[in-house]
N, C-alpha and C positions, 0 to 999 in steps of 0.2 A: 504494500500500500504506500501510493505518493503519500508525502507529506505536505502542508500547507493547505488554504481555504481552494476547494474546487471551485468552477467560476459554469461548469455545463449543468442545465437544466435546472429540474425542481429539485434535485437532490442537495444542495449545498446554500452556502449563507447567502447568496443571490434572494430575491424575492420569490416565493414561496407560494403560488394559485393555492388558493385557500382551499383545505379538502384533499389535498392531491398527495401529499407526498407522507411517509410513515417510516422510521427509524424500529425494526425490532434486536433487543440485545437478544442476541443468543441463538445459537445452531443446532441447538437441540433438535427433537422430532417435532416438541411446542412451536417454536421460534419457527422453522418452516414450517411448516401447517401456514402459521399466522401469517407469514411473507407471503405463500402463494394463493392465500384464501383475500388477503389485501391485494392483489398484482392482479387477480383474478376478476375483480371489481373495478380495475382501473385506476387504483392507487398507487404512483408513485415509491416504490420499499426500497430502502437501505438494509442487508441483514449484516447486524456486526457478529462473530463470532471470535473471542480470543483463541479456541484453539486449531493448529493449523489444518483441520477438519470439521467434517458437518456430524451430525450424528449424536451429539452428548454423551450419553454412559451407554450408547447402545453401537458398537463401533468395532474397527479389526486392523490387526496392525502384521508388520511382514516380522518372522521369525524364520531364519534362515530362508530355506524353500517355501515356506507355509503360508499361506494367511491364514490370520490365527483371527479370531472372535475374540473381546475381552472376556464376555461373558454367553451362556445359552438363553437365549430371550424365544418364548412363543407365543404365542397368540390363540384365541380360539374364533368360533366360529361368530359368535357374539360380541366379537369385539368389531364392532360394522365402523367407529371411527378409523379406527386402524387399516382396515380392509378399504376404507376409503381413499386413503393416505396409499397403501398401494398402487392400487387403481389410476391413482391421479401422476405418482413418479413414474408408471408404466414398470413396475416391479411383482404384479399378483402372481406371475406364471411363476418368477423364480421363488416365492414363499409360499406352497401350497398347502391348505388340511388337508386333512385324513379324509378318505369318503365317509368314516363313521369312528366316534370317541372309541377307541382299545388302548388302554393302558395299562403294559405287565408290570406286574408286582411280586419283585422277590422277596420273601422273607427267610434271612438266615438261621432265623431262630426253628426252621420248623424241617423235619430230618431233610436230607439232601435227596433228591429225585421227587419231591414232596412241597418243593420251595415256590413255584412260581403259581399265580394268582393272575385274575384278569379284571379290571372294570372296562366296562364297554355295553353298551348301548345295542338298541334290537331298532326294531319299528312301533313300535308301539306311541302310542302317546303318552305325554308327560303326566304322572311320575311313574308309570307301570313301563316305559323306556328302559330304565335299567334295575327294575324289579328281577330279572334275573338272570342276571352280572352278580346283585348283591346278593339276592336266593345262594347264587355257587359259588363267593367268594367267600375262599378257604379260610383268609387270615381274622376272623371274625368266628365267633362263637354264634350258637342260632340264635340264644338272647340276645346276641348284639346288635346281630342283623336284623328282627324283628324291630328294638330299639331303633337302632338307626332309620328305619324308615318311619315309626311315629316323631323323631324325629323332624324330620323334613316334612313332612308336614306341618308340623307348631312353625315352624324357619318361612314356610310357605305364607302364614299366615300372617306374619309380622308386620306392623307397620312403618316404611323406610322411612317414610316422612315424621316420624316419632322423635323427638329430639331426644329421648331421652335413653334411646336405644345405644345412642354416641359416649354413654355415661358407664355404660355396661359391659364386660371383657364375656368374651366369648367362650371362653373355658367353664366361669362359674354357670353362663346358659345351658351346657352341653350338659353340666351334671347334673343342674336344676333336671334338667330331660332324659333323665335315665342314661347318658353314655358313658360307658367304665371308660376306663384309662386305656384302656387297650383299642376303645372302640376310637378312640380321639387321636390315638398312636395311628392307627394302620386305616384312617380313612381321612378324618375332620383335618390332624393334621398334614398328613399326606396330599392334601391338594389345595390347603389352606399358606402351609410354608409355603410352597412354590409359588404360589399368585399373592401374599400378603407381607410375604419377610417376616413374620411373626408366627409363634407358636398362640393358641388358641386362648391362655386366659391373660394373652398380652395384647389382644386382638380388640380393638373396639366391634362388638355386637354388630352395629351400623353398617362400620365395610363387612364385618363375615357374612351377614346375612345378605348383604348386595352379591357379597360374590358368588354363595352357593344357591340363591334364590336367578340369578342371570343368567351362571353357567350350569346348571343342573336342573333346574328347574321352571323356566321359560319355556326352553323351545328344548324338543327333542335332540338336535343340531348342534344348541349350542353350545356345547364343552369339544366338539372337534376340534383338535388339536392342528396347529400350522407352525410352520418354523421356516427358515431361513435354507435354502437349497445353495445358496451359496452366500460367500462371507457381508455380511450387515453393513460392511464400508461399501459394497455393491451398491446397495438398497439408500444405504440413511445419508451418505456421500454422494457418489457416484449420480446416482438417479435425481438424487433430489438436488445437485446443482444444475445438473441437466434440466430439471425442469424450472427451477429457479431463471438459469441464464435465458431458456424459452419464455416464461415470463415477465423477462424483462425484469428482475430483480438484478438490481445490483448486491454483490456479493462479497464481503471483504474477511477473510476467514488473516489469524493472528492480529486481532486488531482490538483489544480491551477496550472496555469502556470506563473514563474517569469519573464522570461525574453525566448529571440529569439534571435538569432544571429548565425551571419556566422562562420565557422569555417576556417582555416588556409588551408585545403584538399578542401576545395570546396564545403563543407555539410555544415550541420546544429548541432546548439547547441541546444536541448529545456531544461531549470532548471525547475525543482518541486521542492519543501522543500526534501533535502537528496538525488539528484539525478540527474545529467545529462543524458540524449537520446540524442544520436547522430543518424542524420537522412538524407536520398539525397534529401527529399524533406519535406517543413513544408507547410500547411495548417491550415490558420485561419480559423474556422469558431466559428467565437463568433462574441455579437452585433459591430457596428462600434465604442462605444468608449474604448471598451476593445482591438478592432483591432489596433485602434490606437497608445494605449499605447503598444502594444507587437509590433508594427512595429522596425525596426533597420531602423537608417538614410539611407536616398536614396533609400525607398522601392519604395515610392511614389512620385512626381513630387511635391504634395502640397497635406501632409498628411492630411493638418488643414481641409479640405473642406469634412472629415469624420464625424467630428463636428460638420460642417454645416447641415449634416442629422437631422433634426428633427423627434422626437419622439412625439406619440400620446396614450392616455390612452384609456383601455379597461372596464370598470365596470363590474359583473357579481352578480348577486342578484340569492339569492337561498334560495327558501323558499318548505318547508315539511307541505301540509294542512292533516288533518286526515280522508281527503276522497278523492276521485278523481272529480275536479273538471273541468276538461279538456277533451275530448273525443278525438281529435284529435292530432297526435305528435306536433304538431307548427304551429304556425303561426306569422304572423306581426303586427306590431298594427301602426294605426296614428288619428290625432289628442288626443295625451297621452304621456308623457313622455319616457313611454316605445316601445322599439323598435319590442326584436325578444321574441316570449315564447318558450320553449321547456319543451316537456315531457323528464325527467332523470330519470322516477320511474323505469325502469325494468335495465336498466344501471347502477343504481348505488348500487341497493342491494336493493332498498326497499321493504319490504313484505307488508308494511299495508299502505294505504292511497295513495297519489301521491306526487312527487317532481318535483317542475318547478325553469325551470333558465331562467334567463332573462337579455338575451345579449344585455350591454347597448354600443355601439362604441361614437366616440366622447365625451365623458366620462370628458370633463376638468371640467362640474362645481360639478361632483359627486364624484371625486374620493378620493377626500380627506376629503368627509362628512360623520361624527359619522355614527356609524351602524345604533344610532336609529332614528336619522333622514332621513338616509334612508330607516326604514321602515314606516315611518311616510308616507312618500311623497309615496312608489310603493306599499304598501300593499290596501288603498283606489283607483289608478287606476287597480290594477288588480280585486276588487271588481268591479267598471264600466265595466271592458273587459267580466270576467269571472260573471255572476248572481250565479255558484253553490259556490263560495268563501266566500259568504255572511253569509250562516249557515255553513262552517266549521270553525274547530280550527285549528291555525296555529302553527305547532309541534316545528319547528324550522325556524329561521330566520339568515341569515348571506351571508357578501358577501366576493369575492373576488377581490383583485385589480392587475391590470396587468398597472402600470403607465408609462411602456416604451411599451407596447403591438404590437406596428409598427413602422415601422418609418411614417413620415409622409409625405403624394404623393404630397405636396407641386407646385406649379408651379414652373420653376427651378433646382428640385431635381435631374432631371435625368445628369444633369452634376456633379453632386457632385457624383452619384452613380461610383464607379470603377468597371472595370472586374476582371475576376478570376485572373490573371498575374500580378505581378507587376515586380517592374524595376532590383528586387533582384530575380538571378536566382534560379531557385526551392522553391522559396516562395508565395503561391497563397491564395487567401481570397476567403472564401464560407459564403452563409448568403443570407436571404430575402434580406437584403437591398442592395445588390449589384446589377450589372449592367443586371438585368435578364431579363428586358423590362416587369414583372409583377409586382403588388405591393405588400405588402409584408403579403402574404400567405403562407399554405402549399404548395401550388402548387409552389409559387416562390423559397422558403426554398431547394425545394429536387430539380428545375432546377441549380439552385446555386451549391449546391453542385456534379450534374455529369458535371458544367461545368469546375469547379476546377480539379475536379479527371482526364478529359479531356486532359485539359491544364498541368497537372502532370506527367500522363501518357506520353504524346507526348516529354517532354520533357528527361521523364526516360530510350525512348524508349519502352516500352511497348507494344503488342498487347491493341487495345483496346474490352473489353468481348464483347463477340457477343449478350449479350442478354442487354446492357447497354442500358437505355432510349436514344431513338437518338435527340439531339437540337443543334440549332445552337450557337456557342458560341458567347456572344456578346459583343460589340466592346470594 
C-alpha cells in the first residue's frame, strides 16, 4: 500500500457523494460479506485488513509441500448464510455436504471390534429422522436413549426469544432432564464441543438450544455435514478477492487501522500508517477487543462489556503417516482425549501417504503445551483409535494454535453481545461474536456481517441487492 492522501474517486479525502463510499476494518468472513453485500448495492468499499490475507481465523498456510488448514472448520446444511457466502465467491462445488448426516463414533472404552457407532439420519420427518440412528446407537444405554429423546423434545419446546434462557448453562438443563453423564459425554457433548467450544454446563442454555433445536431438529437436512474439499485460503482468500476485485472493492490487505473517528461533515475518519479514508459509513469487523479499542466515545452505552466476551482456545494436531491409515474422511472419537479426525490428504497436496488433523475444541489444558508433549500424549491415542498407525512412520508432526478461536457461549454472554448499530451514526460492528443469536461460527461470521451491511445500507439509503442473504437483524 502507497502511502500519503489518494486524490482518485470517492474513496479518499477528496469530496465524498454522500451515501456512496464505506470503509470496512477487517478481512475476516464478517468484513467480506459486509464489503461485497455494500459493492453489491453500489456503495463505494475500502476493505482494510492488517493481515497479509483475507480469511480471519479461518485460513491455510504452505508447510513445506503442503497447504496446510490452520484449523478443521464445517458447516452444515442449515447454515444457509454461509452456503450463501459460497455461492456468491463461486466456491459451493469445492465445499460440499454429505447427501445425508453419518457421523462415526469410536468409543475406546468399549472392547475393540465393538468400538465404532453411527449417528445419521433416515427419511423420515423431524424428530422420528434419527429415531433410529439413536434406537442402534451402541454408546448409550437404552435408559439413555429413551432419555435423550424426551429430551429433545423439552429442547424442542423452548422458548429462544426467553431472555432468561441466556442466564442458564446447559449442563444443569441436561440433568434437570434426566441425562446421566455418560449421556452428555457420548452425545450432548459430542456435537455441542464441536459447534460451541464449550462443554455443556459452560454453555449458555440460549446458544445450546439454538444449536440442537436448528441442526437437529428443524429440518431433516439440516445437520449434513460440509467441509472444505480443498485448502480455506482457496475459499476465504483466493475467491473472495476474486470476487471482491469483481466488485469493484478496493482491497488493501497488511494495512492496520489506527484510529476511527467522526468527522466535522458528518462522515468518517479511518488513519493507516500514511493515510486518511474518508468515509459515510465505517464498519468494524475485527474480534471484540480490537473493536473496542477502535470504538470513538459514545459509540457504545458501556463499551467495557466487549471485554467481558470471553475467549476460548482451538488446538489443531496435524500429523503426515507414510501410508494411509484411515479409510474413511472423519470421524469422532470418545473415551480418548481426542475429539474430531479428518482426512486432509487430497486437500492439502499430498501425493504419498495420508494426513490427518485433529480438531481439539476446549483446548485450555493443550494449548500452551511443547509440541513434543503433545505428540507424546495424541500420537499413542491415535494408535488405540486407528490399528493401521501402529506399523506406519510418522512423516511429520506439528500443531497449530488458535488461543482466541471463539468467543466463549458462556451463560450471560448474550447481553454483552451488541448488534450491528451502535449509538455513533454510520458506525456499525460485524463479527461472530456479535449479537447474531448463533455462536460463533462460519455461519455466525457471514450473518454478522449482511446484518451490518443491512443496517448500513438502510441508513445510506440504498436499495438493498436482491440476491443478498435475507435474516433478521437482531436486536
Amino acid at each position: 500500500m502507497s502511502h500519503g492522501t489518494r486524490t482518485e474517486g470517492p474513496r479518499t479525502d477528496g469530496p465524498v457523494p454522500a451515501g456512496r463510499h464505506a470503509v470496512v476494518v477487517g478481512g475476516g468472513l464478517a468484513g467480506v460479506t459486509t464489503a461485497l453485500a455494500l459493492a453489491d448495492a453500489g456503495v463505494g468499499v475500502t476493505l482494510l485488513e492488517g493481515r497479509p490475507r483475507l480469511g480471519g481465523l479461518a485460513f491455510s498456510f504452505r508447510r513445506g509441500d503442503l497447504t496446510v488448514d490452520n484449523g478443521q472448520h464445517v458447516y452444515l446444511r442449515c447454515c444457509t448464510a454461509y452456503r450463501w457466502f459460497l455461492d456468491r465467491i463461486g466456491g459451493a462445488e469445492l465445499a460440499p455436504l454429505q447427501d445425508r448426516l453419518d457421523v462415526p463414533v469410536v468409543d475406546l472404552e468399549r472392547p475393540e471390534g465393538r468400538r465404532l457407532g453411527r449417528l445419521r439420519r433416515d427419511a423420515l420427518p423431524v424428530p422420528l429422522h434419527l429415531g433410529r440412528s439413536l434406537a442402534a446407537y451402541p454408546h448409550l444405554s437404552l435408559a439413555d436413549r429413551a432419555a435423550v429423546g424426551r429430551a429433545a423434545l423439552a429442547l424442542k419446546g423452548l422458548d429462544l426469544t426467553d431472555p432468561a434462557l441466556d442466564d442458564q448453562d446447559f449442563g444443569s438443563w441436561l440433568a434437570a432432564h434426566g441425562q446421566s453423564a455418560r449421556a452428555v459425554e457420548a452425545l450432548w457433548d459430542l456435537v455441542g464441543v464441536a459447534t460451541l467450544n464449550a462443554v455443556a454446563g459452560e454453555t449458555s442454555l440460549a446458544l445450546a438450544a439454538m444449536v440442537f433445536r436448528t441442526g437437529l431438529l428443524s429440518d431433516r437436512s439440516a445437520a449434513d455435514i460440509g467441509w472444505a474439499r480443498v485448502p480455506l485460503g482457496e475459499l476465504h482468500d483466493r475467491l473472495a478477492r476474486k470476487a471482491l476485485d469483481s466488485a469493484g472493492v478496493r482491497t488493501e490487505i497488511r494495512t492496520r487501522v489506527t484510529s476511527v473517528c467522526a468527522d466535522t461533515a458528518g462522515g468518517w475518519r479511518v488513519e493507516v500508517p500514511g493515510e486518511t479514508i474518508r468515509a459515510d459509513a465505517v464498519v468494524l469487523a475485527v474480534p471484540q477487543r480490537e473493536a473496542h479499542d477502535l470504538l470513538p466515545e459514545g459509540a457504545l452505552d458501556d463499551p467495557g462489556r466487549l471485554l467481558g466476551i470471553g475467549t476460548a482456545p482451538i488446538l489443531n494436531v496435524h500429523v503426515v503417516y507414510d501410508r494411509q491409515v484411515l479409510a474413511r474422511p472423519f470421524f469422532a472419537a470418545l473415551g480418548t482425549p481426542v475429539q474430531w479426525v479428518f482426512d486432509r490428504t487430497e486437500a492439502s497436496g499430498l501425493k504419498r501417504g495420508q494426513y490427518l488433523a485433529l480438531s481439539q475444541s476446549v483446548a485450555h489444558a493443550d494449548i500452551d503445551e511443547p509440541v513434543a508433549a503433545l505428540r507424546e500424549r495424541y500420537l499413542p491415542e491415535l494408535q488405540r483409535l486407528l490399528p493401521r498407525t501402529r506399523d506406519a512412520r510418522v512423516e511429520d508432526f506439528f500443531v497449530t494454535r488458535e488461543r482466541t478461536a471463539t468467543f466463549a457461549p458462556a451463560p450471560g454472554v448474550g447481553r454483552l453481545r451488541p448488534g450491528a448499530r451502535t449509538k455513533s451514526p454510520g458506525l456499525y460492528l460485524a463479527g461472530a461474536w456479535t449479537a447474531t443469536g448463533w455462536p460463533a461460527t462460519m455461519e455466525g461470521a457471514v450473518r454478522s456481517g449482511v446484518g451490518a451491511a443491512d443496517a448500513a445500507l438502510d441508513a445510506l439509503g440504498r436499495p438493498r441487492p436482491r440476491h443478498l442473504f435475507a435474516i433478521e437483524e437482531a436486536a
